[in-house]
PAVOKE-276551 format. One record per residue (C-alpha): x, y, z. Coordinates in steps of 0.5 Angstrom, whole numbers, m for minus. Example, Ala and Ser with C-alpha at 12.3 -4.5 7.8 and 13.67 -1.06 7.14 Angstrom:
2
+-------+-------+-------+
:     u :     v :     w :
+-------+-------+-------+
:    25 :    m9 :    16 :
:    27 :    m2 :    14 :
+-------+-------+-------+
REM end
This chain:
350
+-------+-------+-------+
:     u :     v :     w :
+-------+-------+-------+
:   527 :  m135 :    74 :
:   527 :  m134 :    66 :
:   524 :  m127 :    64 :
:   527 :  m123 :    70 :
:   533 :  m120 :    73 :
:   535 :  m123 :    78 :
:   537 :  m130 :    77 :
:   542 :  m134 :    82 :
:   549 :  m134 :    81 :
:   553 :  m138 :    76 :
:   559 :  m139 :    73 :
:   557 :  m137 :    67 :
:   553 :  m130 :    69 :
:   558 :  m123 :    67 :
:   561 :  m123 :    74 :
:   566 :  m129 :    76 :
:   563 :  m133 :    81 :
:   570 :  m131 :    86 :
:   566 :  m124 :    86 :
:   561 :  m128 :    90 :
:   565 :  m132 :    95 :
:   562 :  m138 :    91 :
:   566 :  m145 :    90 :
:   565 :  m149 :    83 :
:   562 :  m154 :    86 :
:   556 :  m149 :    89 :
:   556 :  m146 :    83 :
:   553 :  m152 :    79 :
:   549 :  m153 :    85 :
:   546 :  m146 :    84 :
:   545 :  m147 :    77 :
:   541 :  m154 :    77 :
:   537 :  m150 :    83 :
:   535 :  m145 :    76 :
:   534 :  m151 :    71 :
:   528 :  m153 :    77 :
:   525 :  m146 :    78 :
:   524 :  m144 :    70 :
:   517 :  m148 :    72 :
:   515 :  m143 :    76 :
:   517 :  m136 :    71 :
:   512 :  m132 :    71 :
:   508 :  m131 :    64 :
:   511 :  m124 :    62 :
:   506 :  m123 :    56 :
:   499 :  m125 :    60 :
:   494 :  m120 :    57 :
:   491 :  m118 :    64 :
:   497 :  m115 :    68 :
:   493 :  m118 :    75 :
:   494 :  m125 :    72 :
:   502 :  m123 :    71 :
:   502 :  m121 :    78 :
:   500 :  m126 :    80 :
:   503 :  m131 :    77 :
:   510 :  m127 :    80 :
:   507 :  m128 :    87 :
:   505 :  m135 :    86 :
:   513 :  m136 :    83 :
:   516 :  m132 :    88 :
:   513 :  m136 :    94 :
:   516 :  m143 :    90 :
:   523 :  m140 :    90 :
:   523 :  m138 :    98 :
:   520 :  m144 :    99 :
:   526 :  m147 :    94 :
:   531 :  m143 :    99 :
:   528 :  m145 :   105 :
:   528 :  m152 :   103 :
:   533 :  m153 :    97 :
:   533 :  m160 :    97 :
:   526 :  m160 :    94 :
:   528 :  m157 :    88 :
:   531 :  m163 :    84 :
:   538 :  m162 :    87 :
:   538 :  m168 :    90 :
:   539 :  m171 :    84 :
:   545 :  m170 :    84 :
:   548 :  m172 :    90 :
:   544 :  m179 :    90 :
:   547 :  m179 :    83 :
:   554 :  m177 :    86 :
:   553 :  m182 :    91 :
:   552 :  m188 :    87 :
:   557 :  m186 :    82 :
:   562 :  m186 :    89 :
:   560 :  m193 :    92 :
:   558 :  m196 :    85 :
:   562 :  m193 :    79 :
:   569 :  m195 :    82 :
:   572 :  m188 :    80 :
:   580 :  m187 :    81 :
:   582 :  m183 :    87 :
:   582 :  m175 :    83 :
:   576 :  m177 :    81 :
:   573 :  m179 :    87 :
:   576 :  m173 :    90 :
:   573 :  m168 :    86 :
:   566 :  m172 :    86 :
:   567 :  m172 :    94 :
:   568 :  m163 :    93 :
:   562 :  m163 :    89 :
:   558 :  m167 :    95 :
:   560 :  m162 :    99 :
:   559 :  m155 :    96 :
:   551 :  m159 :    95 :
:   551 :  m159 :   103 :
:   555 :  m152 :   104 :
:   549 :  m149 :    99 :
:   543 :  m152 :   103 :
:   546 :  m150 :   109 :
:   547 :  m145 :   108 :
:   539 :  m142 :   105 :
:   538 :  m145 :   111 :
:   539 :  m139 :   115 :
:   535 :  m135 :   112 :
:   529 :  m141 :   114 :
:   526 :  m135 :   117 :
:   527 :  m130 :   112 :
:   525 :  m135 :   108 :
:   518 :  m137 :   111 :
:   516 :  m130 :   112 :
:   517 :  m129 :   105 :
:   513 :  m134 :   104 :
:   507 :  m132 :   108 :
:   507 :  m125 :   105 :
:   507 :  m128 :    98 :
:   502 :  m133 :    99 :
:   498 :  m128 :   102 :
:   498 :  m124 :    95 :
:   496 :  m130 :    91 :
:   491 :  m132 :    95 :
:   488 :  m124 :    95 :
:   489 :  m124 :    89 :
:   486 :  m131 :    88 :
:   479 :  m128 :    91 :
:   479 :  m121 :    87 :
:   479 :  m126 :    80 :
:   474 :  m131 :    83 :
:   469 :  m124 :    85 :
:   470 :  m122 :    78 :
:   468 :  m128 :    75 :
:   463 :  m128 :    80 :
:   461 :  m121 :    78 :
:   461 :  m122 :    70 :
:   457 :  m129 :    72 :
:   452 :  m125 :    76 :
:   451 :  m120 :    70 :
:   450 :  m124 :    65 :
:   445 :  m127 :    69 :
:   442 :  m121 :    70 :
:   442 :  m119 :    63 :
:   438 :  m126 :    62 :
:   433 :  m124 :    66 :
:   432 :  m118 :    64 :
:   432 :  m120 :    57 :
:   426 :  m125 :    59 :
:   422 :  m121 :    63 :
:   422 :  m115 :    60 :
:   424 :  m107 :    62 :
:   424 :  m107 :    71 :
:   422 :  m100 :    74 :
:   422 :   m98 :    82 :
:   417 :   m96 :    86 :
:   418 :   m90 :    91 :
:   413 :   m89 :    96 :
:   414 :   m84 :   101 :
:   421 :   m85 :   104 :
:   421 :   m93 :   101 :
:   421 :   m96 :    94 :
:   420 :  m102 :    91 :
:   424 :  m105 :    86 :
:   426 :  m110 :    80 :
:   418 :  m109 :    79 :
:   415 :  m110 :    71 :
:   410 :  m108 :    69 :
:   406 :  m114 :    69 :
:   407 :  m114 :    76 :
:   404 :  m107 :    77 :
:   398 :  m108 :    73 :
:   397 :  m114 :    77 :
:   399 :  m109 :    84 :
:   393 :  m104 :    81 :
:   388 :  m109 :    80 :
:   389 :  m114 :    87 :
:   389 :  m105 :    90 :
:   382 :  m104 :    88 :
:   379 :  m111 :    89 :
:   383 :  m108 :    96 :
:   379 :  m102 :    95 :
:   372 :  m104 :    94 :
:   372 :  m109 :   100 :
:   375 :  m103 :   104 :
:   367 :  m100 :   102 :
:   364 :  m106 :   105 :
:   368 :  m111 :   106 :
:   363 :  m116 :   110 :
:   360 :  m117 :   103 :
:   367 :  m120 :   100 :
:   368 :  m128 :   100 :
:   374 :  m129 :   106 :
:   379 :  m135 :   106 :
:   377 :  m138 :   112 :
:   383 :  m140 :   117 :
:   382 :  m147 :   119 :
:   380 :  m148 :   127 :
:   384 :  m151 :   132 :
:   383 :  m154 :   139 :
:   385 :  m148 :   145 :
:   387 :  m150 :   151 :
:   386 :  m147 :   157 :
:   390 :  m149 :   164 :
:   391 :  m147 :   171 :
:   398 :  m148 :   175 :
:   398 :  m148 :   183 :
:   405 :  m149 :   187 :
:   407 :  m148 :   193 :
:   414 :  m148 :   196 :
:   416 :  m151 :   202 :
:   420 :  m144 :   205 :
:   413 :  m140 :   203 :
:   406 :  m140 :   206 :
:   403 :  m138 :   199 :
:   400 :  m141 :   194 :
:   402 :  m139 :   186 :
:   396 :  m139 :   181 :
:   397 :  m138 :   174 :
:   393 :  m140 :   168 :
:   396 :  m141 :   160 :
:   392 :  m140 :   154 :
:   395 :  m143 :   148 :
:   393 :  m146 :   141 :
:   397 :  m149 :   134 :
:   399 :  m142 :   133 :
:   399 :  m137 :   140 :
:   402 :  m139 :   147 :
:   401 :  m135 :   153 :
:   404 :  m137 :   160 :
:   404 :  m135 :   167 :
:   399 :  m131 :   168 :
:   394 :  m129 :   174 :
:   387 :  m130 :   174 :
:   386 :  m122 :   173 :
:   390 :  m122 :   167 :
:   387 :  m127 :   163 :
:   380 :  m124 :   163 :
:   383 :  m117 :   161 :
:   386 :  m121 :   156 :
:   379 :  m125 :   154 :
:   375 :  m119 :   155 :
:   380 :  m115 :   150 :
:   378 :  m120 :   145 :
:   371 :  m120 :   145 :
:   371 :  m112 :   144 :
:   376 :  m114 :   139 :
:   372 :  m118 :   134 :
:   365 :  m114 :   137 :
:   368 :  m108 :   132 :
:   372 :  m110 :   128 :
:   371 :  m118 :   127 :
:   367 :  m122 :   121 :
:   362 :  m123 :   126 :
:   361 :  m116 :   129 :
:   358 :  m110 :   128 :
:   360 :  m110 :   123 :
:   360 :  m102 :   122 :
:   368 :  m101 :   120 :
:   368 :   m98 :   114 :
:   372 :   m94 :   108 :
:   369 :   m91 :   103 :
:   373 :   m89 :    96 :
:   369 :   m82 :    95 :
:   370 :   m80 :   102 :
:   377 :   m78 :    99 :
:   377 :   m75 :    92 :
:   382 :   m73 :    88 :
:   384 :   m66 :    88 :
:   385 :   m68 :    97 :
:   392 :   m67 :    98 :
:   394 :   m75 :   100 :
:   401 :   m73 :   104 :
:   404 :   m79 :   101 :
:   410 :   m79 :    96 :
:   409 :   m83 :    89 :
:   414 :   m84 :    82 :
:   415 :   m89 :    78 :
:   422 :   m89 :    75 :
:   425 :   m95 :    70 :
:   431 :   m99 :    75 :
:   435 :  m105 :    73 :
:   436 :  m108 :    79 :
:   433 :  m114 :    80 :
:   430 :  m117 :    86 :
:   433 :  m123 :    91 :
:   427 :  m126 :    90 :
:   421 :  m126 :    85 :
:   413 :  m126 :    88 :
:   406 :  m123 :    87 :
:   404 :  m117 :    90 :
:   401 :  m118 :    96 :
:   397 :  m112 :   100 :
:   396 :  m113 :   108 :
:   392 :  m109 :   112 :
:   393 :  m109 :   120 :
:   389 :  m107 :   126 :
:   392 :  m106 :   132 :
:   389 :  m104 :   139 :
:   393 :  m104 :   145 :
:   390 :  m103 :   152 :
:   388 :   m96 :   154 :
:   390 :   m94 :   146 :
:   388 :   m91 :   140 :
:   386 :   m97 :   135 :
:   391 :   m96 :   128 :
:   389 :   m98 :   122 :
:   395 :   m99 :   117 :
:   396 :  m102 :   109 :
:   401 :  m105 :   106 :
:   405 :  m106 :    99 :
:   408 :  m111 :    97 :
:   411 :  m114 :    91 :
:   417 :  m119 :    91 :
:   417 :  m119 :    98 :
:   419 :  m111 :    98 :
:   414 :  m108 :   103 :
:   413 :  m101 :   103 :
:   412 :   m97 :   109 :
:   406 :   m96 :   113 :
:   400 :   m93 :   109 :
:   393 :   m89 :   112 :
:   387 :   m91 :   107 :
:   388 :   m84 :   104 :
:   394 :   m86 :   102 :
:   392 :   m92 :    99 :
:   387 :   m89 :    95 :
:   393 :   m83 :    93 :
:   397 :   m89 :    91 :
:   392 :   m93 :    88 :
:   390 :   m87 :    84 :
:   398 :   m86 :    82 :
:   399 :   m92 :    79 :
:   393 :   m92 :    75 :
:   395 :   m86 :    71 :
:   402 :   m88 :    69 :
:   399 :   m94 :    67 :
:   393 :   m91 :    62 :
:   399 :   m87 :    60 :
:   403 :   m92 :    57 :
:   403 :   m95 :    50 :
:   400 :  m101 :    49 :
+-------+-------+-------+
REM end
């Protein structure tokens, strides 16, 4: 309790102990329970004042846990030593009756704490519970300075970062080697876009498809159901009808016929199709920016070519750099951003 205004109750203190309906031999027990919490004074003089403040909740939720339980704070020393002085020590009979008066005013005092062992308890959850908030509230400091620092390294070892808007997207925590590595990977894109059955392709392995047909027939019903499914390493379709597989073969075949390695091979774009003075319709800046990525990796461009039944066939191209994926864009797009990136690094010094 040192460092602070209220204390418990002593003979000593300016007040008499009578002012406070208190016996002598409480009195002494009161003052052996302040001799046991001065461990638990706070720091008054700590440079941060939410570690002093800790440290008041923190001894605070000691001195009700010492009020709710008062014989944990060292009192009992006193009585066994009382105790043993009375069964051991042989005093005369005053003596012995003093000693008795002392043990009693020891008991009347924890009885007496322990009718506030509710007040007590809920105190000690309300304190508890600031400690442990506060607690959290350093470790997400530390953790926030340590993240920092670590930001700071990386920074410091893979240069300036910027980030990439492409139309209502961005990119981010991207160098500016990376960009280079983005704008050459995007004509190679370009130039097999050009005439892309001309360009070396990783081909995926084969694997073996399974074709199976499934007859049933319940015992309350007089039809049969058929069903057929279509399934390799990396597809699984199940549970359709004879019609339904063949749309779904014939669909394939159209597919590839157009748009396979293998086909007509008539799909095409051309660069010179959209030059420059075209409006592009797609947004594009490049601005320095100090976060960093949750993950570092190559760019990456992807195209996809979708076709639904009935439907007009989509083209879309993708970006991404650091597993951050832009939205979808056309090829003029493309071709718009492509260009873009291009300027701003021939417009860097070297």
């Amino acid at each position: 309790m040192e460092h602070t205004e209220i204390r418990p109750v002593s003979t000593e203190e300016s007040r008499s102990a009578q002012d406070f309906d208190v016996t002598p031999s409480e009195s002494a027990f009161f003052r052996q329970l302040e001799k046991s919490l001065k461990m638990y004074a706070a720091n008054m003089t700590a440079p941060k004042p939410l570690e002093t403040l800790h440290d008041n909740f923190r001894r605070l939720n000691r001195l009700f846990v010492s009020f709710e339980h008062p014989w944990l704070a060292h009192c009992g020393i006193l009585q066994k030593a009382c105790a043993w002085y009375l069964a051991y020590g042989k005093p005369d009979k005053e003596e012995a009756r003093l000693l008795l008066d002392t043990l009693n005013g020891f008991t009347a005092s924890a009885c007496q704490l322990s009718e506030c062992n509710k007040l007590s308890s809920r105190m000690q959850t309300f304190f508890r519970t600031q400690e442990k908030e506060l607690k959290q509230l350093f470790d997400y400091e530390a953790a926030t300075v340590r993240k920092h620092k670590e930001r700071e390294e990386r920074m410091a070892a893979e240069g300036k970062g910027y980030c990439m808007s492409i139309g209502k997207g961005e990119i981010y925590g991207v160098t500016y080697s990376q960009m280079k590595e983005l704008y050459r990977i995007m004509g190679s894109f370009i130039e097999r876009e050009r005439s892309p059955f001309q360009c070396r392709i990783n081909e995926y392995g084969e694997y073996d498809v399974s074709i199976s047909k499934h007859v049933g027939l319940y015992a309350d019903r007089d039809e049969f159901y058929v069903s057929y499914s279509l399934d390799n390493i990396d597809a699984d379709f199940d549970w359709m009808s004879a019609g339904q597989l063949q749309r779904i073969a014939d669909g394939i075949s159209a597919f590839l016929r157009v748009y396979g390695e293998n086909g007509e091979r008539k799909v095409c774009w051309d660069m010179a199709d959209h030059p420059e003075t075209s409006q592009s319709g797609i947004a594009f800046s490049i601005r320095e920016d100090s976060r960093l990525p949750t993950f570092r990796a190559v760019p990456w461009i992807s195209k996809r070519i979708c076709q639904e039944e009935g439907g007009e066939t989509e083209i879309e191209y993708y970006i991404d750099v650091n597993e951050i994926h832009s939205e979808e864009l056309t090829f003029k797009e493309f071709v718009a951003v492509y260009r873009k990136l291009g300027e701003f690094l021939n417009n860097q010094p070297l």
